[in-house]
N, C-alpha and C positions, 0 to 999 in steps of 0.2 A: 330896243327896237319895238315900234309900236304892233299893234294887228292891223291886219286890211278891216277898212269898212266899206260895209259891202250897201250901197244907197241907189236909188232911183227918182226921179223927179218926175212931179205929174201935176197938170192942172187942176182943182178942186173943182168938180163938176159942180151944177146946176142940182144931179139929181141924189149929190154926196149931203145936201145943205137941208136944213127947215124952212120955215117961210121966213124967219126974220135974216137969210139967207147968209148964218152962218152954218159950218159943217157937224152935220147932225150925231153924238158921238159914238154910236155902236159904228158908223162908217170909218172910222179910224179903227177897229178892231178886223173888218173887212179889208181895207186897205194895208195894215199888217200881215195879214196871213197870206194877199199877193204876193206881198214884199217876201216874204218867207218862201213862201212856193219857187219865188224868181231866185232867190239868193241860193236854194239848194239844186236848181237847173245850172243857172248860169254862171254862180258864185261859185259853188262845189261843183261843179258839171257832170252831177248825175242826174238824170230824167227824171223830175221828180213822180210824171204817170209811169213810169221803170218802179220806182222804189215801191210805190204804192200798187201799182198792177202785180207785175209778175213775180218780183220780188219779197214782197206782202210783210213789206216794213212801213208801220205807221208812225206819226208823230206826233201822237197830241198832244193839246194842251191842257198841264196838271194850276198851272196857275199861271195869275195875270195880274200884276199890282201896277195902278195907271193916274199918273198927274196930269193933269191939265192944267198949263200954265198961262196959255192965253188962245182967244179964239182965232179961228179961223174961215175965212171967209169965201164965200162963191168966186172963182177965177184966181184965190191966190196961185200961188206955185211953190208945192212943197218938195222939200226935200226928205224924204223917206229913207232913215237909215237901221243902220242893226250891226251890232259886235257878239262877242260870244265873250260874256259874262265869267259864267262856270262851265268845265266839261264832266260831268261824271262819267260811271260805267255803263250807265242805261238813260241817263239823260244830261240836259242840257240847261244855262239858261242865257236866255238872249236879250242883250241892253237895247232896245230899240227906239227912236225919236222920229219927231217931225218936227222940222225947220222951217221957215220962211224967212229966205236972208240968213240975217244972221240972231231973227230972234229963236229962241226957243217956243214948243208951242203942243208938246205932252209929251210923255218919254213914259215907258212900257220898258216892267221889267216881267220878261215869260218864260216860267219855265214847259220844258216840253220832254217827252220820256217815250223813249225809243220803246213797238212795241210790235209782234207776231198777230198778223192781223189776222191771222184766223183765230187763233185763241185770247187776241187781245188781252196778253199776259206781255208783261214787260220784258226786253232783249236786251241784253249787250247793244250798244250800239256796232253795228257792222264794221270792219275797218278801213274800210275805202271813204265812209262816211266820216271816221272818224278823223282820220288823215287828212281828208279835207276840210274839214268844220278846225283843224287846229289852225289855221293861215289867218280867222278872225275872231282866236282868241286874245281876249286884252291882258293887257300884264296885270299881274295881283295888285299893284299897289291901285291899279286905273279902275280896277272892279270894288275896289274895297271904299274909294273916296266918295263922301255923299254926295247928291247933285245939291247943284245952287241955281238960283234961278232972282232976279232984281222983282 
């Protein structure tokens, strides 16, 4: 059985793009960590200002390796997705893409390491967190196979 993925769609704004009015690329790394932010509100349904406020569990990110396979442009409509990769004891990492259609169009793999944000020293991840981060984890064989792209 597969994992949920957990995606959102949005139109590529005006002020996401350069002037040759394709999508400028650090706004894909912007537009991922919404995506991120929604998928541990909405996807896991814990408040992500909860995790990080009062709870003072952080998330960040220890690494980021990123394709770009083709561009993107002002008014397309992407599809914004994310799987759970790997789970460790203190972190995570997350297979995440954008679609147009049905082409491919970068894929981001992130790791991210759960962490006591006063001491910003690394934690366990919590286990209400973690019980829900396992619903979009992918099966081993789906994590382990390279991506292909035409």
């Amino acid at each position: 059985m597969g994992a949920a993925r957990f995606e959102r769609t949005l139109r590529l704004r005006f002020g996401n793009c350069d002037p040759s009015g394709i999508i400028f690329y650090p706004q894909y790394f912007v537009l991922f960590n919404d995506l991120v932010e929604d998928w541990v509100g909405d996807g896991l349904g814990i408040a992500f200002a909860e995790l990080i406020g009062p709870r003072r569990v952080g998330m960040p990110t220890v690494s980021l390796h990123t394709e770009f396979i083709a561009a993107s442009r002002f008014g397309d409509e992407l599809a914004l997705g994310l799987q759970v990769e790997h789970l460790g004891s203190r972190s995570l990492v997350l297979a995440l893409d954008a679609r147009c259609g049905a082409q491919q169009r970068v894929t981001v793999r992130q790791a991210i390491v759960t962490t006591n944000l006063d001491s910003h020293q690394a934690i366990a991840i919590p286990p209400d967190l973690r019980r829900a981060i396992e619903r979009f984890r992918r099966p081993p064989q789906a994590a382990q196979s390279p991506s292909t792209h035409a």
